[in-house]
N, C-alpha and C positions, 0 to 999 in steps of 0.2 A: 293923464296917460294911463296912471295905473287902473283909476278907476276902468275907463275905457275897455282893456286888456280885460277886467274881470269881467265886464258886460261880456264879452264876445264867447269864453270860454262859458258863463253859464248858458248864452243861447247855443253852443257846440254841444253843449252836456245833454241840453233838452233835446236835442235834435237824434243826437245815434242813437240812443236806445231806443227810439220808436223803429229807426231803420234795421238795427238788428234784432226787432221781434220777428218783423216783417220777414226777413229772410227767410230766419229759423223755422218759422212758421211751416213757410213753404215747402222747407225742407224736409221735417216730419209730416207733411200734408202726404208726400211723396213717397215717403217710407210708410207710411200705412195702408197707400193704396197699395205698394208690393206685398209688404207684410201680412195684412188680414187676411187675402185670398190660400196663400200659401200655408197659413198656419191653420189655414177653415179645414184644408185638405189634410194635415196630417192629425186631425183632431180625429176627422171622419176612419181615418187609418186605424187609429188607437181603440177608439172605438169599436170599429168592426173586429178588433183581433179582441178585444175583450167580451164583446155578445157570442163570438165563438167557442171561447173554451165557456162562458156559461151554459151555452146549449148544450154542450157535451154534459153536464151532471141534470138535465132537468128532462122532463116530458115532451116528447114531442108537440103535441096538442099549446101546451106553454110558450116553447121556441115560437111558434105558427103565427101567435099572436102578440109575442113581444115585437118579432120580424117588421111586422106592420106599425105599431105603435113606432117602433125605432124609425122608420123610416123616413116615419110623417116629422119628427120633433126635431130628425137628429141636425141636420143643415140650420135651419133658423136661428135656434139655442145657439148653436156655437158663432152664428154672423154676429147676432146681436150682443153679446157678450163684450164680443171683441171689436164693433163698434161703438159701444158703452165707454170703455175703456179708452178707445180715442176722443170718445168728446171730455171726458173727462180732463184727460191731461192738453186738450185745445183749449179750454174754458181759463186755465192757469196765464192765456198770453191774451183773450179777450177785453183791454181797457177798455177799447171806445169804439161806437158804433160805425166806424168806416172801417175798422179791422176786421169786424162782421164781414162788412160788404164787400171785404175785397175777398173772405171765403168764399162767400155766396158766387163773385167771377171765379173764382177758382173751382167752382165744383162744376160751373156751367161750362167751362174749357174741357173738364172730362180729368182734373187730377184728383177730385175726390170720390167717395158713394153716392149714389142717388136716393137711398134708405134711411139717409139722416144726416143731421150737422155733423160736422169733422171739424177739431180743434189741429192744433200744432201738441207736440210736445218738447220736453228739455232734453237736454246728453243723455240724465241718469233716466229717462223712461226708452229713450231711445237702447241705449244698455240693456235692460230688461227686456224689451222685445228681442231682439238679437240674442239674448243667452236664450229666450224661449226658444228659438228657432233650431239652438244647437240642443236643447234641450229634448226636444223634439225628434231630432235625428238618431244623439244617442240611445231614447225609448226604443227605437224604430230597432234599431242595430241587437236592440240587448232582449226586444221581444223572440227578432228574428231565432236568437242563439236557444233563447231560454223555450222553443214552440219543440226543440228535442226532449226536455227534460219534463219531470214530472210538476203534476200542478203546486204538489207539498213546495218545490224550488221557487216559486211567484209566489208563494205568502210571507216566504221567508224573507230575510233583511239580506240586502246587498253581501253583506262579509259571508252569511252564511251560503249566497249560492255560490262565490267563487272558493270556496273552503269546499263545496261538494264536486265542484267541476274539477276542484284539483286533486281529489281522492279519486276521482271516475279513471283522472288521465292515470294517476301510481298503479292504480288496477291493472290499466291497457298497458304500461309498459311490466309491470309484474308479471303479466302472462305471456308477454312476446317472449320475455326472459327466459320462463318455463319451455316455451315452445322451442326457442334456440338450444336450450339445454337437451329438450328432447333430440333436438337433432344433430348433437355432439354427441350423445351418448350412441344414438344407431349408429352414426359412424364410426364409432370407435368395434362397437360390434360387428363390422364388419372385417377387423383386422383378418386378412388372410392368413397362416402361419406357412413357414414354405419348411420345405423336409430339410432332414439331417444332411444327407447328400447337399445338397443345394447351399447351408449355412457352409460345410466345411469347400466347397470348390469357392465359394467366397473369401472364404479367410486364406486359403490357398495361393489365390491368383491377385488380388488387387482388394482387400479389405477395407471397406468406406466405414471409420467411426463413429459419422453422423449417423447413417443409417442403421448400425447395428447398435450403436447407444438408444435409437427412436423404437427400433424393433424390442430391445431390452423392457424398456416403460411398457410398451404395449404386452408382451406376453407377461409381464405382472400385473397388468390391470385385468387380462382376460383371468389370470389365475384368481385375483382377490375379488371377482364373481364368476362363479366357471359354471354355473348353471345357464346363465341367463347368457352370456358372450363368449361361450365353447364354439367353436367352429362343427359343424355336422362330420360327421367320421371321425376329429381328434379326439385322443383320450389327454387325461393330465398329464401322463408320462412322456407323450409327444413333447406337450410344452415346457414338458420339466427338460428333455434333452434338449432341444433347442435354448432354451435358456442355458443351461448349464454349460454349451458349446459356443455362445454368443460374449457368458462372463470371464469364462475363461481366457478366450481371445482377447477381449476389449482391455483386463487387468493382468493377464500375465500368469496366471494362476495355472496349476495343472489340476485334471480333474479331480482326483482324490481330494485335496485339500479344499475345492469348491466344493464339493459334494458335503464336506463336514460343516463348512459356512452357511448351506444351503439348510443345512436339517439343524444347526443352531439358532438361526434366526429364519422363519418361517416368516415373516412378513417381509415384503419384497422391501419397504423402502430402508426398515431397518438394515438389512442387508447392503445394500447399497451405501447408505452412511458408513456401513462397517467398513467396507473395502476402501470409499473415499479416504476415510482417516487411516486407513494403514498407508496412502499413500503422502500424507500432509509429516511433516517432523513435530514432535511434540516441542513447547516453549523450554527454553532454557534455565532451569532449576540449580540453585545450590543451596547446601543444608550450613545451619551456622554451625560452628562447634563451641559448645556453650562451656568446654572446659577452659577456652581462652578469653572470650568476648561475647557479647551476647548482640540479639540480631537489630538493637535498633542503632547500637552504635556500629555494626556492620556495613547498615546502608546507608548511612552518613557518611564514611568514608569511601563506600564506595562511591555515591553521588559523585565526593566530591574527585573522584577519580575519571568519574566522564560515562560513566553507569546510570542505568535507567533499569532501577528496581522497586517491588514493589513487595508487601507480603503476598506468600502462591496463594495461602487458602486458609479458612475461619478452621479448619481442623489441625493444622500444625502452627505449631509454634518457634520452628526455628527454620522453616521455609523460605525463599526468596525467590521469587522469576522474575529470569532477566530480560527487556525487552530489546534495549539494545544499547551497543558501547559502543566508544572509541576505542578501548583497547582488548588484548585480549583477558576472558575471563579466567584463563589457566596458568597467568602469565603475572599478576599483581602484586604488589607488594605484599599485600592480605592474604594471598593464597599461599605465597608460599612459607608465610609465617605460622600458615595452620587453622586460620583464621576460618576457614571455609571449604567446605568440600562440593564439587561438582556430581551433582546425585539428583534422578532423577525422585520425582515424586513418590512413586509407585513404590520405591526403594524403603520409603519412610513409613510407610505401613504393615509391615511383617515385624520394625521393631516395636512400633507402637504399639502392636498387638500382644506381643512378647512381656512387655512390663517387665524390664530388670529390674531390680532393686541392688542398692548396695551390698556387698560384700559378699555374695554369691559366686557360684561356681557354673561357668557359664560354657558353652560351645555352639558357636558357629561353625556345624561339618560344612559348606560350603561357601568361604568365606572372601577369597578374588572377587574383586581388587581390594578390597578393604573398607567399602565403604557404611556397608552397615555393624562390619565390628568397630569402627571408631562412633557409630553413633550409642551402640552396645555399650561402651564405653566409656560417654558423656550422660549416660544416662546412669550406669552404675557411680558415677563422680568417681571414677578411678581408682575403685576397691576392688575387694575381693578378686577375681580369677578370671580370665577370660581367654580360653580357647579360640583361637583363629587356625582353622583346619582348610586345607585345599590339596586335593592331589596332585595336582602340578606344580612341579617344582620352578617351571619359570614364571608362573603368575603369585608365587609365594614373594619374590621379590617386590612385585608391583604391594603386596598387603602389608611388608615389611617397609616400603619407603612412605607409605601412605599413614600409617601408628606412628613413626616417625616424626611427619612436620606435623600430624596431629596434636600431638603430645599425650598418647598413651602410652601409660609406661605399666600396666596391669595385664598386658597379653603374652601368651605363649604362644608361637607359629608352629606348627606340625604341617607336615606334605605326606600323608597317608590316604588311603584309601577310606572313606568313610567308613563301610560298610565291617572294618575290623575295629573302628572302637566301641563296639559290644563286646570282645574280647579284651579290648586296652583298659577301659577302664568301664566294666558294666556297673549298671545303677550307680554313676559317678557324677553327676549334675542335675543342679537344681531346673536349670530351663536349659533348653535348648532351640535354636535354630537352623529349621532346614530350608534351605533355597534351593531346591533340589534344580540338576539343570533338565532342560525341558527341549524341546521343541522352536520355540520362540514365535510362536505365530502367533502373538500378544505383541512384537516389539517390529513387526515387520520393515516398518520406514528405518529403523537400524540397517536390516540386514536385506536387501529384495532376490539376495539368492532363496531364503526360504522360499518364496511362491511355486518354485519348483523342485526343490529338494527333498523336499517331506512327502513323503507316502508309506503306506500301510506297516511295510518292515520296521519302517526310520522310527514309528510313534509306537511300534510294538514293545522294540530293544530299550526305549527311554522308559515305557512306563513301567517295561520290569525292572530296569533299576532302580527306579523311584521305589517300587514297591520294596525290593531292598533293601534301601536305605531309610526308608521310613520304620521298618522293622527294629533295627539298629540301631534307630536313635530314641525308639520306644524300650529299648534293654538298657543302653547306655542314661535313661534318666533312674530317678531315684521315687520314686513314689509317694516313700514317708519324708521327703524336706518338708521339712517345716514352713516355711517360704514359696516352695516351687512345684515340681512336678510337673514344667508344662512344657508343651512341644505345638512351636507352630511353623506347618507345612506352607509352604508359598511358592509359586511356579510364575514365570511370565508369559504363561501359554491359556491360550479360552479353550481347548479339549477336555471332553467331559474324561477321556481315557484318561489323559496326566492328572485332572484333577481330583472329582468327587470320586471316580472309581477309585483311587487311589487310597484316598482318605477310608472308604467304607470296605477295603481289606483291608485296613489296618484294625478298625472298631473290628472284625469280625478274629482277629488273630489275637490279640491282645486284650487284656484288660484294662482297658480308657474309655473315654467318653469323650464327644464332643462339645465346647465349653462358648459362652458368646465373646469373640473377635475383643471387643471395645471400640470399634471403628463406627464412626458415626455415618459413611457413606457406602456406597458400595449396594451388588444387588445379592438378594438369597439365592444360594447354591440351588441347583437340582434335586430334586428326590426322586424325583422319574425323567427318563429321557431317550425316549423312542424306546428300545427293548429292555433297559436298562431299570431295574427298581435299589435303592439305597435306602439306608437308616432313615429314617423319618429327622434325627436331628442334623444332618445337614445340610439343614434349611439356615442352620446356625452359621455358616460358613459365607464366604463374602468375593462375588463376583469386582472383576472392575472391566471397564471399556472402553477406547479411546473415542471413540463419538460420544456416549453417554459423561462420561467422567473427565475427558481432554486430556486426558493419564493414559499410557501406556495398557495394556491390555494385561490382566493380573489376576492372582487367585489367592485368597488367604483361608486356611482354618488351624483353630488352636483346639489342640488335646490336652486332657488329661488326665495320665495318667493314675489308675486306682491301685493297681494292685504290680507288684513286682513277680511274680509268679505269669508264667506264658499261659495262653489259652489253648486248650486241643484243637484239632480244628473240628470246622463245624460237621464234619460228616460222618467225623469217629466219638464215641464219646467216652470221658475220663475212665482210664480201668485203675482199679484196684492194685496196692502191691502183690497180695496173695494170687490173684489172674496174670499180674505179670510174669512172677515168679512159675507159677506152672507152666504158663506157654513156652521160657526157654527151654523147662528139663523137657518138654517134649518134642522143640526141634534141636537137642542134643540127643536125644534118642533115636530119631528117626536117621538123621548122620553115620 
């Protein structure tokens, strides 16, 4: 039986594979007769696109007769080939001479060539026709693209023509880009400007923000090129009124005080940022007092009090801003032990500029609420002398409870008039500090009645005080200390009137000079500023800005004092005792 079983299975064995040549056969017999004709034609394709761009670089006379020669060769070549190619891979299933003959019916039924024997082939040549055929097509597709580009693109390598088709397309959208720009920017030169009349019956009756904020941008961009996007008939000063009518509506401002903003910051956006931050509050600052504690065990305790602080900034050293708390920050156990004082930044730069030293003789003529004589104070390490001066007597109190939980115990409190301690005690201090009061249009988000209280009387009457007091507190220092001699002026206002004018009558009254700050921030003062010309050295002197510096808006310079002897002024010059002495006997004679 078993034997048996194995007869059968070798006569089954010898049997199928004759029946599956056969099939096979047929099968590729069939796909080459689709095959050959179809790939004949896109051979003849290929071809023809490639005799064309050759004629394009040669002679005509050359074209004329390759045309001819191509024409004769080019069909045959390509049959034959690719009938070669099918008997070849037929020849691989040819055993035995009735597989022949049953081609030989096969070709006479009409499934083969009439041009020659045709074999069968296997899967993997079937494969390779088939990819030729996609082969083929892709050619077809990739000539089509490549018959716009240049002939240098067909010699190159695949990577390098789609690297140039892809630099053609960045070109075509780099220029649409350019062209949409162009025609952003006509339109923007088209801005209409509409008259004064017209802005103010606007702000009058029903004022839209949106559109006087968009109108805003727009007349600063026609300003920041006014040749090229000027309207025909306006001049600048049109735009400058409309503007000036449009800022003051939108922020609240009255015009005096725009007008000084406007001719401070001459570029529109900076201006803009200016006004934005007078309306933002500045972060929440407190200074340590390093006579109790010092600041990093400060903000450990206060962490752990439910505070969220950080150091303010790489130029102070006893700074802290607050981000935010659970409790409040005037209110802690820390604060009211003295621990810390609520002060802003801005506050800590006039003393820093100051440099006490110990055991000196010190005056702060304007010194409410007390926050920079306690720092005066921790800086002298609680020696020597320190005047705390304020004319008011009920903000004297706030400076006396404040020295107080501090823990200075080196100060004197006076409620006098600054401008008499050149007679109280002249050339009596080795430094002094003036925080002259001012205007306050530096500290605006404090106060937003300023935006319309200040005008031209209100900054006249302040800077003749200042100018006063500055005088005063250049009599009341001492010149020969050994240690001192210095005087530094600070204001919370950005007007060039309270400030550098201020500063440059006193160089011109006095014998001093201007000295450099020690402030590592901040911007150089004015030397020139519209009509205005100053010392050349108060360039030495030091802007601050709440957009620019996220401080308060602020002015610092330090003097010093040369000589204790007053200056003439500049338009009379020094006489002589013996001139002095005759001009009385002569207007007692004339008497």
């Amino acid at each position: 039986m078993v034997v048996a079983k194995q007869k059968k299975k070798a006569v089954n064995g010898s049997v199928k594979p004759e029946k599956k040549i056969a099939v096979q056969k047929k099968v590729i017999e069939k796909k080459v007769d689709v095959i050959v004709p179809v790939a004949a034609k896109k051979v003849k394709k290929v071809k023809k696109v490639e005799t064309t761009k050759k004629k394009a670089l040669k002679p005509k006379k050359v074209v004329e007769d390759e045309e001819e020669s191509d024409e004769e060769e080019e069909l045959p070549v390509s049959l034959k080939d690719l009938k070669k190619q099918a008997a070849s891979a037929g020849k691989l299933f040819d055993s035995d001479d009735d597989m022949g003959d049953e081609d030989e019916d096969e070709d006479e039924n009409g499934f083969g060539l009439k041009e020659g024997p045709q074999g069968s082939d296997d899967d993997d040549e079937d494969d390779e026709d088939i990819d030729m055929d996609d082969d083929f097509s892709g050619d077809e597709d990739d000539e089509e693209d490549d018959g716009e580009d240049s002939e240098e693109d067909d010699e190159g390598l695949p990577i390098e023509k789609k690297t140039k088709k892809l630099d053609k397309k960045m070109a075509k959208i780099a220029q649409e880009g350019d062209e949409e720009l162009q025609l952003n920017i006509t339109g923007a030169d088209r801005f209409e400007l509409p008259t004064v009349e017209e802005v103010e019956e606007e702000i009058q009756t029903a004022p839209n923000l949106t559109s006087m904020k968009q109108r805003i941008q727009d007349v600063i961009q026609v300003l920041g090129d006014f040749n090229n996007r000027r309207q025909e008939g306006k001049s600048r000063a049109d735009y400058m009124e409309v503007l000036t009518k449009d800022l003051c509506s939108y922020y609240g401002y009255n015009e005096y005080l725009m007008n000084k903003f406007l001719h401070l910051f001459p570029a529109g956006s900076a201006l803009l940022e200016f006004l934005e931050a007078n309306d933002q509050p500045r972060p929440v600052t407190i200074r340590t007092n390093t006579l109790k504690t010092r600041r990093g065990e400060l903000a450990k305790s206060l962490i752990n009090r439910g505070m969220n602080v950080d150091p303010a900034a790489k130029w102070t050293k006893v700074g802290l801003v607050v981000y935010d708390t659970q409790v409040p920050v005037g209110a802690t156990p820390e604060y009211l032990a003295g621990h810390y004082m609520i002060q802003g930044l801005c506050s800590l730069l006039p003393v820093m500029s100051l440099a006490p030293q110990p055991g000196e003789r010190i005056l702060d003529m304007a010194a409410a609420p007390g926050g920079k004589t306690s720092h005066i104070a921790a800086l002298m390490k609680n020696s020597g002398v320190l005047f705390a001066n304020d004319p008011s007597k009920e903000r004297c109190t706030a400076i006396i409870g404040n020295l107080h939980r501090m823990g200075v115990n080196c100060s004197i409190v006076s409620s006098v008039d600054g401008r008499e301690y050149e007679k109280i005690m002249p050339q009596g201090f080795d430094r002094i500090l003036l925080d002259a009061p001012c205007s306050g249009t530096g500290v605006i988000w404090k106060d937003q009645s300023v935006k319309t209280s200040r005008d031209s009387q209100d900054v006249q009457k302040r800077h003749t005080l200042q100018r006063e007091l500055i005088l005063s507190a250049l009599d009341a220092l001492d010149a020969n200390s050994p240690t001192g001699g210095y005087l530094v002026y600070s204001t919370c206002s950005v007007l060039v009137e309270e400030n550098e004018a201020v500063v440059n009558y006193a160089l011109q009254k006095r014998h001093c000079k201007l000295v450099p700050t020690g402030l590592d921030i901040g911007v150089e003062g004015f030397t020139k500023f519209r009509e205005y010309r100053f010392h050349p050295s108060l360039n030495l002197t030091r802007r601050f800005y709440p957009h620019v510096h996220n401080i308060d808006g602020f002015f610092v310079a330090k003097i010093k004092k040369i000589s204790n002897t007053k200056n003439p002024k500049p338009d009379q010059p020094e006489k002589k005792e013996g001139e002095q002495e005759n001009e009385d006997d002569e207007e007692k004679k004339k008497k």
